[in-house]
N, C-alpha and C positions, 0 to 999 in steps of 0.2 A: 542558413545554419539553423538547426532543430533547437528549439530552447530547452531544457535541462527541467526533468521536471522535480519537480519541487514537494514537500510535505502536505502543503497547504492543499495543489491539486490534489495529492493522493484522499485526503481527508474529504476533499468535496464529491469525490468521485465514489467512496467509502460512505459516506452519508446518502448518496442518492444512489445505491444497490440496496441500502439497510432500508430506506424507507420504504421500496418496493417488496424487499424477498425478507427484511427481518433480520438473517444473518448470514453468512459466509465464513469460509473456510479462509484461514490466511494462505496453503496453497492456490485456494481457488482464485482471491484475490491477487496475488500476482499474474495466475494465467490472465486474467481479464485485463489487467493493468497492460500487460504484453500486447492483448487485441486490441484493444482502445486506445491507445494512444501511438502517436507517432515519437518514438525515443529515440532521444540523440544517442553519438557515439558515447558518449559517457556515462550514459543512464545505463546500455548495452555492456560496457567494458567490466571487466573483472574485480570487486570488492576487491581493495587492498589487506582488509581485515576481515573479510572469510574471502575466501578465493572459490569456492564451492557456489557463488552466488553473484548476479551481475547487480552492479549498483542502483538499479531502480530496487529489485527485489529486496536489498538492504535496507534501505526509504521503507518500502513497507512493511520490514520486520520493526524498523527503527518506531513506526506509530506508536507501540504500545511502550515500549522501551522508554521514547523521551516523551510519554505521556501527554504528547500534542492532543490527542482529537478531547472531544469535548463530553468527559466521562458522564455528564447528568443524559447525555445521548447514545452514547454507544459504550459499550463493557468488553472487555475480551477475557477470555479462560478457555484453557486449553484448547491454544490456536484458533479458533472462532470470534469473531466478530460477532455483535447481537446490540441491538435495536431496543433502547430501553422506552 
């Protein structure tokens, strides 16, 4: 069984794109998240609360949202990630 991934990953995964390229697009970050990882059926299934979005890509809209990653390091505005 595929383990479910988590904030924590998406954040570490989010800091070592920023370190190399600076910043990201939050669509482009989910496409990457989709090729890098191996996601479970639950990561894959359908957001209960946007249905337009599968639940990993929710996880990584949720970063900014629940203010997880660690703002003296990365900044987000208008939809972009960037690399302080």
């Amino acid at each position: 069984m595929k383990k479910e991934i988590t904030e924590n990953d998406l954040i570490d995964f989010l800091r070592a794109i920023l370190n190399v390229e600076g910043e990201i697009s939050l669509n482009e970050f989910k496409r990457r998240v989709r090729s890098s990882f191996e996601l479970s059926d639950y990561d894959l299934s359908p957001s209960k609360t946007r249905p337009n979005e599968a639940m990993f890509e929710q996880k990584c809209r949720n970063l900014n949202c629940h203010k997880n990653f660690p703002h003296n390091m990365i900044s987000y505005e208008n939809c972009i990630f960037k690399a302080r």
